[in-house]
N, C-alpha and C positions, 0 to 999 in steps of 0.2 A: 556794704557792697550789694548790687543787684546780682543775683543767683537764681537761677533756673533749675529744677530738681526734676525730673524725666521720671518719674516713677516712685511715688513720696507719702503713698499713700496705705503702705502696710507692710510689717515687720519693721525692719532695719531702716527704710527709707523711712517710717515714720522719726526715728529715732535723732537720721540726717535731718528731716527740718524742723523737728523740738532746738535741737541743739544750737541751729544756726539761729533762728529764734531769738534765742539765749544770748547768744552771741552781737544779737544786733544788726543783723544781716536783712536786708527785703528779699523777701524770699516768693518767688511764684513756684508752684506745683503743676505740673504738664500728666494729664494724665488721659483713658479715653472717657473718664469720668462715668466707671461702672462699682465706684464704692465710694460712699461717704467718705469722708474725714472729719477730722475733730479739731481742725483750727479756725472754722470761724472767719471773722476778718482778719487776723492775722496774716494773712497770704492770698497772694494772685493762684487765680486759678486758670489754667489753658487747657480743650479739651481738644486730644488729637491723636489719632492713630500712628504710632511710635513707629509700625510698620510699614507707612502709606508713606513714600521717598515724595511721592508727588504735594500732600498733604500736608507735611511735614516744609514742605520749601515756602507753600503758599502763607503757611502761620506763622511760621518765623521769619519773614522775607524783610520785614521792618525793624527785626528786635535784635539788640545787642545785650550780650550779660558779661560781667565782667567772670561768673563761674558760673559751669555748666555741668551738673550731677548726672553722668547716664545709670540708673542700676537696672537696668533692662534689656541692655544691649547686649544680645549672645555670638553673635557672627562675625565674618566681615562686612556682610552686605547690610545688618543693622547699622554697625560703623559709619558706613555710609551715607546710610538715610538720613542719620544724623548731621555730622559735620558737613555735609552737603548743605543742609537747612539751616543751622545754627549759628551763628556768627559770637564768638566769646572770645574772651582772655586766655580762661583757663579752663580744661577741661578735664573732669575727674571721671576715668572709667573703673566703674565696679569688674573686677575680674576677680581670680580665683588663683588659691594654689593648685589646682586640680592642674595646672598648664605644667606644674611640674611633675617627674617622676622624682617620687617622694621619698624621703629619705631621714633619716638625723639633721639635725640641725640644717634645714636647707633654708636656701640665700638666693638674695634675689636675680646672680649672676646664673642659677641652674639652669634658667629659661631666658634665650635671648630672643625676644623677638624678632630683632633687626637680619638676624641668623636663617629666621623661616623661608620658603618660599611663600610667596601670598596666594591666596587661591579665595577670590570671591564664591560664597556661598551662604546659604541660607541656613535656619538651625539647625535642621533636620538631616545637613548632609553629612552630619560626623559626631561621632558621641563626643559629650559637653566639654570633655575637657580640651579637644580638639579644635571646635568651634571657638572655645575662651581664644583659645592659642592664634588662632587664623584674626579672631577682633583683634590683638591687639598687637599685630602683624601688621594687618592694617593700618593703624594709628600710626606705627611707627614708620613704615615704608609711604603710604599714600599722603598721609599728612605730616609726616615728618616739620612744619611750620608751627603745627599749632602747641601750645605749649599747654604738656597734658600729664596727670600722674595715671598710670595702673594699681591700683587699688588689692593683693591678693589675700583674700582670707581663706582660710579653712573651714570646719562644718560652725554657721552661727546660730545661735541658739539663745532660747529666751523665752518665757512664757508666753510670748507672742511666736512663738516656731509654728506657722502652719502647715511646714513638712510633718512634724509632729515624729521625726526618726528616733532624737533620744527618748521620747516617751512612749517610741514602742515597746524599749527593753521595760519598760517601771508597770507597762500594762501586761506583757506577757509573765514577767517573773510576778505580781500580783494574783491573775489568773491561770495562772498555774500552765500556761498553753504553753506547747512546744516549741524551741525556736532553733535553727539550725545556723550557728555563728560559726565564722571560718578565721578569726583573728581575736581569742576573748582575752589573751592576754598583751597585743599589741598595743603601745602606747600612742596618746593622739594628741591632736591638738584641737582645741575649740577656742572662739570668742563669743563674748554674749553679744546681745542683738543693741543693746544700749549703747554698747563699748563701740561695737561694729559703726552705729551711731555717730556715734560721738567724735572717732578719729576722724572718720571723712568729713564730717563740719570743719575739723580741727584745720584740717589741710584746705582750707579753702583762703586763710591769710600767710599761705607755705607759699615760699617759693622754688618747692621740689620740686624735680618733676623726673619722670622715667616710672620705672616700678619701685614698689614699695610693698613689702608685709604688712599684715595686722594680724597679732594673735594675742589670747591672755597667756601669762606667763605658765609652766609648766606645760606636763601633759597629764593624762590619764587614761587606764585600760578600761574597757569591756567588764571586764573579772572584778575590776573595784565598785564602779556604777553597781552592780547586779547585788554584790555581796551588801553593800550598802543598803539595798533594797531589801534584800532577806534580812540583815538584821531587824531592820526598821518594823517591817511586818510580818517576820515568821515563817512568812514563804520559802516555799524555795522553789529556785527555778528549773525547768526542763529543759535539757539538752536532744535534739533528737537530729540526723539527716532528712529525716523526711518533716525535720519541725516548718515552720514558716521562716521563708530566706529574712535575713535579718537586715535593717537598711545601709550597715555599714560595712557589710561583708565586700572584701578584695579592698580594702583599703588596708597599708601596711603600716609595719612600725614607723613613726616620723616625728619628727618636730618642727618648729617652726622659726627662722631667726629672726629676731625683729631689730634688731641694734640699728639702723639705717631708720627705725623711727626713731626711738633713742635720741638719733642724733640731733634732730632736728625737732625736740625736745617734749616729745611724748611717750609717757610710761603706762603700759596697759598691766591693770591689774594681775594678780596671782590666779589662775583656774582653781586653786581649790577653794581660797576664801569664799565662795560663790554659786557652784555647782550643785552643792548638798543642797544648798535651799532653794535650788532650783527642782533637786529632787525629791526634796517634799514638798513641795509646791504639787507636784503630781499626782504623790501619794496620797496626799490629802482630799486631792479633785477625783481621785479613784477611790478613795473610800466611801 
């Protein structure tokens, strides 16, 4: 298939066009081409401001793709610039579970889009999780024609993480510095940045579409991460209020349900098979 990747050139987007790749796919990378990449001839390259609604019609005004990967799109009005310009089959938006108030075992009926009021805005008009909520409000209400999946993960992570959040606890509990956490023993969910990868390739010969989870299996606390850490190197960690706010603080206990991929027949690994050598992966680079 001809595919279009809007954003493919670092973390998880790299991991979407390895995969597709893999798979077989011609795949072009849309980016505003202010970072290398590592494919080569391998892939069409298109350079263009994701933001620029006018710019964005003019580049794509002649191209067709049969899938079209947004992971860059936060708004409604990004939504916009988009599917305004882009003419495809299928359209895969990267969203988030953050659209949910998070819970145990949440599903993908907690959040209905079609439910929202739509309200055109830009990123900036509403903290992330709201924004997520209003893109794919949009999608759902303005373009209701085109045939699209939502995408929702949780925190992804991977030696390519260059939020670099779980590596703040393996840096602070190593160097001894203060940290002020307000959930160390609530449970979470993560997926790695490969996985994260790899499902949205997956779903590009899906004929799903609505929302959809991705998570690795399990969860885990704050208190296991840190403990893991202190065994490892002896450390121990500081707790303090007035430590440094920590990146995952006000997130609560939750899981994530993913049976709706299941179904439609992809299995995401165990979180813990996985994590540990993610976590000495760190400790090692901090030694």
């Amino acid at each position: 298939m001809n595919i279009l990747v809007l954003g493919g050139t670092r973390f998880f987007g790299l991991h979407i066009v390895k995969s597709l790749l893999k798979r077989g796919h011609e795949v072009t990378i849309a980016t505003r081409g202010n970072k290398e990449d590592e494919f080569g001839s391998s892939v069409k390259r298109i350079h263009v401001d994701h933001l620029n609604e006018e710019e964005m019609k003019s580049t794509f005004s002649n191209h067709h793709y049969d899938v079209v990967y947004d992971n860059i799109c936060y708004c409604s009005n990004d939504m916009k610039a988009v599917l305004e310009a882009v003419s495809c089959d299928r359209f895969v938006f990267m969203s988030t579970t953050a659209v949910y108030e998070l819970h145990w075992d949440t599903v993908e009926e907690d959040f209905k889009p079609e439910e929202k009021e739509l309200i055109w805005c830009d990123r900036q008009a509403y903290a992330y999780g709201e924004v997520k909520r209003l893109a794919e409000c949009a999608l759902r209400k303005q373009y209701e024609k085109q045939a699209a999946v939502s995408v929702r993960y949780p925190f992804v992570i991977g030696k390519d993480d260059y939020t670099e959040r779980l590596k703040f606890y393996v840096v602070h509990v190593m160097k001894e510095i203060p940290m002020n956490i307000d959930n160390l023993d609530n449970q979470m969910s993560f997926i790695s940045s490969r996985e994260a990868g790899d499902f949205l390739a997956y779903l590009a010969d899906q004929e799903y579409t609505g929302a959809i989870n991705g998570c690795n299996g399990g969860t885990i606390s704050l208190r296991e991460i840190i403990t893991y850490v202190e065994d490892k190197t002896g450390k121990k960690a500081r707790y303090s209020l007035e430590g440094e706010e920590a990146p995952y603080n006000g997130t609560p206990e939750y899981s994530i349900n993913t049976d709706k991929a299941r179904e439609i027949g992809y299995t995401f690994a165990n979180l813990k098979e996985w994590i540990y050598e993610l976590i000495d992966y760190y400790i090692e680079e901090l030694s």
